[in-house]
N, C-alpha and C positions, 0 to 999 in steps of 0.2 A: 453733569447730568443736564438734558437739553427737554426740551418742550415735546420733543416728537419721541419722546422712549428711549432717547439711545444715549450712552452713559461707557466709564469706563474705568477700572481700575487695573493698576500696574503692581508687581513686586520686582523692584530690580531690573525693569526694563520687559520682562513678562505683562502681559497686558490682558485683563480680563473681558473683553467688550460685554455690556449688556444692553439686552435688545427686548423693548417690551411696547406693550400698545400706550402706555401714559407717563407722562413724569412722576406721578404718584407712584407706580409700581417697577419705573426702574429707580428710584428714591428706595423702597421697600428691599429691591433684588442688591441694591450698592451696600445696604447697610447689613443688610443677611450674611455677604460675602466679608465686613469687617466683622461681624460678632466672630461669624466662623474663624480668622485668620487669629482674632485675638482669643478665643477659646483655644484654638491649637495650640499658641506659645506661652499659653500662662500667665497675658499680660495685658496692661493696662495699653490703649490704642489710642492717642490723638488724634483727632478726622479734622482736617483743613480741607471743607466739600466745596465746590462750588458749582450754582446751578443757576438758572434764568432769573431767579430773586438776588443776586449774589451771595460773595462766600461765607459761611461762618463756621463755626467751631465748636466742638462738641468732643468726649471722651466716651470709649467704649471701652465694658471693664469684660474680662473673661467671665464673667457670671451673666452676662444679657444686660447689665447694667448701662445705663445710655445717660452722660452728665452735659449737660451743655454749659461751656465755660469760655472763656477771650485769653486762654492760654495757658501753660505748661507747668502749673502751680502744683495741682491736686497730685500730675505724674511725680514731679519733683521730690512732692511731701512722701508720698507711698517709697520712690525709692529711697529717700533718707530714712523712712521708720524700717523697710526692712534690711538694708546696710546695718541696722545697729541690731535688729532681732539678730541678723546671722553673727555677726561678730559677739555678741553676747553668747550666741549657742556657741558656739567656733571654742570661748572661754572657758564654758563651761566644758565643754568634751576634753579640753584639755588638762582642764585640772583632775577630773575623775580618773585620766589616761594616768596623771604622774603618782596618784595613791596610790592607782594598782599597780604599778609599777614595781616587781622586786627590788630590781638593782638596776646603774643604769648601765648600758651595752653601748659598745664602739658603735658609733656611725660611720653606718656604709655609705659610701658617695653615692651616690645616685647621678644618672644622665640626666642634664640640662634639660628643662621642658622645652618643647618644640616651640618655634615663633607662631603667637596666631597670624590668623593669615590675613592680610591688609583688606581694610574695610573695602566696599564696591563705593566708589565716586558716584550718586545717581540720584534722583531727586527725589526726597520726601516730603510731600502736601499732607501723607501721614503717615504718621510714627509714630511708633510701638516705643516707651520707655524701658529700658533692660536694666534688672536689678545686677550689684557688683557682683563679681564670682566670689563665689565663699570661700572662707578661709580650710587651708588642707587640713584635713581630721591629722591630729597626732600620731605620733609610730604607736603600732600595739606593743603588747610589753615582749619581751624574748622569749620565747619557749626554752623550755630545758635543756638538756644536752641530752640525746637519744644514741649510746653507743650502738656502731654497724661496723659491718665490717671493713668498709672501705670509709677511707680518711672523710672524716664529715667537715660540711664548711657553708660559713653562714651564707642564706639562701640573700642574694639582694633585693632590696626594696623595688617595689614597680614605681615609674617614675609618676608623677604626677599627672593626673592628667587636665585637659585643658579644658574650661569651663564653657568655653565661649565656643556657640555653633557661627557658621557665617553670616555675617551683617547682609542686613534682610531689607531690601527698601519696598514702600510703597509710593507709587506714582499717584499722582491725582488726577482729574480731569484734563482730557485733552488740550483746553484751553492753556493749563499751565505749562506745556510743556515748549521749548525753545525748538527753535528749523532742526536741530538736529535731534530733536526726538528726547532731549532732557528739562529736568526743571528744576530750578536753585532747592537747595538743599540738602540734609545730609543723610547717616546712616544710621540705623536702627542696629541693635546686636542681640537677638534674644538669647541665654542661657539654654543650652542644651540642658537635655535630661542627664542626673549624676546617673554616671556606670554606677551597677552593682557586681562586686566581688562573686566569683562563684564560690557557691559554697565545700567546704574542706570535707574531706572525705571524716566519716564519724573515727573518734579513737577506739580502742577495743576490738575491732572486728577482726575476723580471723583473718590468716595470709592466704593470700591466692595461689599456693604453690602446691605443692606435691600434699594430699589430706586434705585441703581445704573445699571448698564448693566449688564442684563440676569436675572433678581432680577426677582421674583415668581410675574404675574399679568406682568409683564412692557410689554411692545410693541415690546421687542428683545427677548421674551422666546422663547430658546432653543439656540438661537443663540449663537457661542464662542465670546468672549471679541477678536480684532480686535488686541488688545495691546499682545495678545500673541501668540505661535505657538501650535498647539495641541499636546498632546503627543502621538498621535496616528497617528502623520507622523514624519515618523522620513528618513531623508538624510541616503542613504542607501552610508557609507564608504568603501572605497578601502581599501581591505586586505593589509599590507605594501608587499616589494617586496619581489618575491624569488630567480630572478632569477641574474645573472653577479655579478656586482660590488655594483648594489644595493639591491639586495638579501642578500651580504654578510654585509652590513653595516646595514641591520635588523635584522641579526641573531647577529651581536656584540652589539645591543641592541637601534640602532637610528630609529625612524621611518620615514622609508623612502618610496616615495609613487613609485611603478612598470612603468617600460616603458612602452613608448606607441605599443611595439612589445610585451612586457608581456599582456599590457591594451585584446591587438587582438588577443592573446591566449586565455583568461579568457572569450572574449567575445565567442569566437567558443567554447569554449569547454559547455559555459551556452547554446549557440542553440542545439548542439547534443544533448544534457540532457536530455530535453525536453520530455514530456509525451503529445502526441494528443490524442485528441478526438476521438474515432474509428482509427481502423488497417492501414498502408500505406502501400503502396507496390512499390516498387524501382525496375525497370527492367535494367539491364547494359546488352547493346546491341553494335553491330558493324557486315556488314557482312562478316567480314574476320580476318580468323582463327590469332590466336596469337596474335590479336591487342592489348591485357589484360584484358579480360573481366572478367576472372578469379578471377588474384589477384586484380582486382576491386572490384568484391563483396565481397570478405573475410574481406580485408582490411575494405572498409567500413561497413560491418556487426561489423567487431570489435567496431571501433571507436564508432560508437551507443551504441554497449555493453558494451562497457569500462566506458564511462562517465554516459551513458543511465540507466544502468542497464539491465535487463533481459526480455527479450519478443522479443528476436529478431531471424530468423531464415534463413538461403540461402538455396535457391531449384536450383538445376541442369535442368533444362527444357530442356534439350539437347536431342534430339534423334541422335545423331551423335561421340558420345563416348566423353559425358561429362566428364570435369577433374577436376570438384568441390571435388570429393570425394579423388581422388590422391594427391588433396594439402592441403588438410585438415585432421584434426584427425580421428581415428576410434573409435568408442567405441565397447562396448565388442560383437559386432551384424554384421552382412553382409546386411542388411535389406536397399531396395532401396524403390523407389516410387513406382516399379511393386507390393513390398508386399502391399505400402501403400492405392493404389486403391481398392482391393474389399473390406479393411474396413473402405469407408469412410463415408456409411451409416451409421454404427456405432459411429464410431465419431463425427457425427453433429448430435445424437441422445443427449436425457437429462439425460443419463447415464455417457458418455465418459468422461474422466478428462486427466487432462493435464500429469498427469504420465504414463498414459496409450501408451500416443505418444514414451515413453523414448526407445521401442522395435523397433522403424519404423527409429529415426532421431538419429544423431550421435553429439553427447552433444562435444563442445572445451574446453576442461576443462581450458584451459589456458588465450582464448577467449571471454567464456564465452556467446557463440552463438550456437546453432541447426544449425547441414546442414544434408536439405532433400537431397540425393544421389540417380544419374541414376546409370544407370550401363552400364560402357562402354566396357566390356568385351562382352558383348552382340552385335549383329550386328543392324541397324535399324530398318527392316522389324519386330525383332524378341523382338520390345518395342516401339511398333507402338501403341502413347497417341492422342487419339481422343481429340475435342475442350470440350465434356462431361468429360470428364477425368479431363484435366486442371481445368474446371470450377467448379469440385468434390475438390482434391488438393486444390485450393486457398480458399472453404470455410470451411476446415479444419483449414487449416493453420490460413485466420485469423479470427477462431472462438479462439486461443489458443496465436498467437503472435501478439503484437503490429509493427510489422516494419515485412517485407516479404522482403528480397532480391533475386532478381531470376537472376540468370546465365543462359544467353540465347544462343541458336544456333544460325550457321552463315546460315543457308536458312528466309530469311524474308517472303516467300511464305508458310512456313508451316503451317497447323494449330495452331500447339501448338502454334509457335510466334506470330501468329498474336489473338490468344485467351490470348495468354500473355497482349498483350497491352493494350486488353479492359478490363482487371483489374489493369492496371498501375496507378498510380498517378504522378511519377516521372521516368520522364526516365535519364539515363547518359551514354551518347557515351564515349568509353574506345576508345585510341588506342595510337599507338607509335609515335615517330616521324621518322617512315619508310613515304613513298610517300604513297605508295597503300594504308595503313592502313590509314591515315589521308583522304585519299581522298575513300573511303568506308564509313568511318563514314560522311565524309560529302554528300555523294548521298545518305545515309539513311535520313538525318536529311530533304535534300531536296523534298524527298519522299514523308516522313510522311507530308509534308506541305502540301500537294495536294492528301492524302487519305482521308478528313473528320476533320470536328471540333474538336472530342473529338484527334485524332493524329497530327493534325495541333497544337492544343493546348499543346500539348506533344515536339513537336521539337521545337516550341516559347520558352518555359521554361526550354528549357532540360541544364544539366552540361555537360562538357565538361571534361575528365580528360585525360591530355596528359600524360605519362609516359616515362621515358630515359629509356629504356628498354637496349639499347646499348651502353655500356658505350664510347663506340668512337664519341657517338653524341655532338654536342655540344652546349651550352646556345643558340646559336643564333639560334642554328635547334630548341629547345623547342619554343623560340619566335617564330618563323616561323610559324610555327605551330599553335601554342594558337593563333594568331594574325588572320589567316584564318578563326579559329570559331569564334571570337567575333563577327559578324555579322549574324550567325548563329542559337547561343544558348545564352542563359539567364548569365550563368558566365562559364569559362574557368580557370580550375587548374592545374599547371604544378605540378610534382613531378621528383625529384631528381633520377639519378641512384643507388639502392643499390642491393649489391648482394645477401641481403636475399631474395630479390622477384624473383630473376634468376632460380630459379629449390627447388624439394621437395616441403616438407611440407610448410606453409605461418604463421607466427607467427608477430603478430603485436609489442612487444616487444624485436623483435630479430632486427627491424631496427633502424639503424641511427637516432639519436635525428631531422633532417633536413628531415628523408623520414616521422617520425611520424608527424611532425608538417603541414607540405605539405599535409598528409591522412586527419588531423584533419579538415585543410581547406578546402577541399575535401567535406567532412562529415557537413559542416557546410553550406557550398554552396548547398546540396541537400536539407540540413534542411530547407532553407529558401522559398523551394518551396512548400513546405506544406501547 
């Protein structure tokens, strides 16, 4: 751990970097990731840290427990007290095994256990102490002899199985580690979880053959046998993790199951995914200029296309020197929506195909989205779009894309916008956490509640996306903010200041792992108004 936030831990050569604004809170994020690694395996954790004060020593117990101690004593004692707990139980199952034992029965050989498999050579600054593998439970006793008709014969024993999952290292700070990327010491081995036996079918239950249940004629035809599960449901399992400390302890080969912050990633990014039923159209509105309504639509046109796939497109609806086109890519074309209207007869004819559009919308190769482009080189007057126009436009649009995002002007009085609406399905008020801008979006959202059902029904449900637009703002100003709309709008998403979204072009992979994950929720919170 170093003075300027940055810090890092390894399992077995896996490496976790962390990255934070203080040595205090990558101290906090290093130790989060031991509790967590030692809650996973059940087990007591030695930390050999070192940081700008130098090294010391300290133990972390699977309970949140935190001991500071000069060495390997306390692990030691725990694993000698439960070496004899298990061996004492180990005792005891065995002798209960041989009372109830009737008689005793030939042993059947059994196949050799398997070799475990050689530790990983690799450095540990900390280690996990690993209690011994217990001793094998005793044979159960013989079942009777069940005459059948074909010669019966004793069923064999399942071989034993092996206790030990693979040795698990943790690396310590970068400091420790030698030119080739190792540092002295050895391996860790934590105990896999014991299998459990499945359980035996119950004795007494009737035969599955000819009379019994489901049998051809009986009075349960068709119906499944009640004693099983179908195999045509099947428990839909969690992918193991990918991400921190237990990400890294699936890539060294444990299955381990994702946090519940992984869990709410996997769930937002299955909502954006999603394919609906017929076209949707997403309006990102605010009536005052710079609030973000911009890198609002880009951003989330991505996020749909990213996870979504393809059918998704943003229009400029701007007659006021839209800058959809400014922050986005060009493709090899000048062509705005002035070319796009007089052939839009042609387009909703049964000729038109979707390549055809490639000369009018300008492809994000990067993206992976269409943006319809105004032209704000032009003055107002001189790309003056009637309510026909728009209405032309959107059944273009979604005759060809499944998802429409439209970048809208700050006049709410115009046609276009207010012809925008009444093909909206979802609206989401953009703005910063300046005063004016939050308090704009919120005298729109006011607005629409008292224009009519189908835009009452539009500001009832609408998203909220606050943006740090200023990096001098600060969390409590995002609160601030988001906290005003919750009574407002359906749900409220903050996002983080980054400076990719500050000026140029807008690329959803040029930001911050915290601004994409913030977009995603974004993008997830629209989806659910669908």
């Amino acid at each position: 751990m170093r003075d300027d936030g940055t810090g890092q831990v390894a399992i077995n050569g896996q490496t976790v970097p962390v990255y934070r604004s203080s040595l205090g809170e990558t101290r906090s994020e290093v130790m989060r990731l031991v509790m967590e690694y030692s809650a996973s395996i059940g087990l007591a954790v030695e930390v050999q840290a070192l940081g700008p004060e130098g090294p010391s020593a300290l133990t972390v117990h699977p309970d949140g427990r935190v001991v500071h101690d000069d060495g390997v004593g306390a692990i030691q004692a725990a694993q000698a007290a439960q070496a004899q707990a298990q061996a004492a139980q180990a005792a005891q199952i065995a002798a209960q095994a041989a009372l109830a034992q009737p008689a005793p029965t030939p042993a059947v050989p059994t196949p050799p256990a398997p070799e475990p498999a050689a530790p990983v050579q690799a450095a540990a600054s900390v280690q996990a102490a690993a209690a011994p593998a217990p001793a094998p439970a005793a044979p159960a006793p013989a079942e009777p002899d069940v005459q059948t008709d074909a010669q019966s014969a004793p069923a064999p024993t399942a071989p034993a199985q092996d206790t030990q999952a693979p040795p698990i290292t943790l690396l310590g700070p970068q400091g420790d580690l030698d030119p080739e990327g190792r540092a002295p010491g050895g391996t860790i081995t934590p105990p896999s979880a014991p299998s459990v036996p499945a359980p035996s079918a119950p004795s007494g239950e009737p035969p599955l053959g000819p009379g019994g249940p489901g049998a051809p004629g009986g009075s349960d035809v068709g119906r499944r046998d009640s004693r099983r599960s179908s195999f045509l449901v099947q428990d839909r399992l969690d992918e193991p993790a990918t991400q921190g400390v237990r990400g890294v302890l699936a890539r060294v080969g444990l299955r381990v199951p994702p946090s519940e912050s992984e869990r709410a990633e996997r769930a937002d990014e299955q909502a954006v995914s999603q394919h609906w039923q017929g076209p949707r159209t997403i309006s990102i509105v605010n009536g005052k200029g710079g609030a973000g309504k911009t890198p609002s639509t880009v951003l989330l046109a991505a996020v749909f296309a990213q996870f979504g796939g393809s059918g998704v497109v943003t229009w400029d609806n701007n007659q006021t020197r839209g800058t959809l086109g400014w922050r986005t890519e060009q493709d090899q074309h000048e062509a705005t929506l002035l070319d796009l209207i007089p052939r839009t007869e042609h387009f909703l004819g049964p000729t038109a195909q979707l390549g055809d559009l490639a000369g009018f919308v300008h492809h994000q190769s990067r993206m992976r989205f269409d943006v319809l482009r105004s032209k704000p080189m032009a003055l107002a007057h001189e790309q003056r779009i009637s309510s026909e126009d728009v209405d032309a436009i959107h059944a273009v649009l979604a005759k060809f894309y499944r998802l429409i995002f439209i970048d809208s002007g700050n006049d709410e009085s115009d046609p276009m916008w207010l012809r925008m609406i009444d093909h909206t399905d979802q609206l989401v008020v953009a703005t910063s956490t300046r005063d004016d801008h939050a308090e704009a979006g919120a005298l729109l959202l006011e607005a629409l509640a008292n224009r009519g059902e189908h835009m009452a029904e539009l500001a009832r449900k609408a998203v909220v996306v606050v943006s740090q637009s200023d990096p001098k703002a600060t969390p409590a100003d995002m609160r601030r903010v988001a906290q005003g709309y919750r009574a407002l709008a359906r749900e409220v998403v903050t996002v983080p200041f980054d400076p990719a979204m500050v000026d140029g072009q807008l690329d959803y992979r040029a930001l911050r792992p915290q601004t994409r994950r913030a977009w995603l929720a974004a993008g997830a919170a629209v989806s659910r108004g669908f």
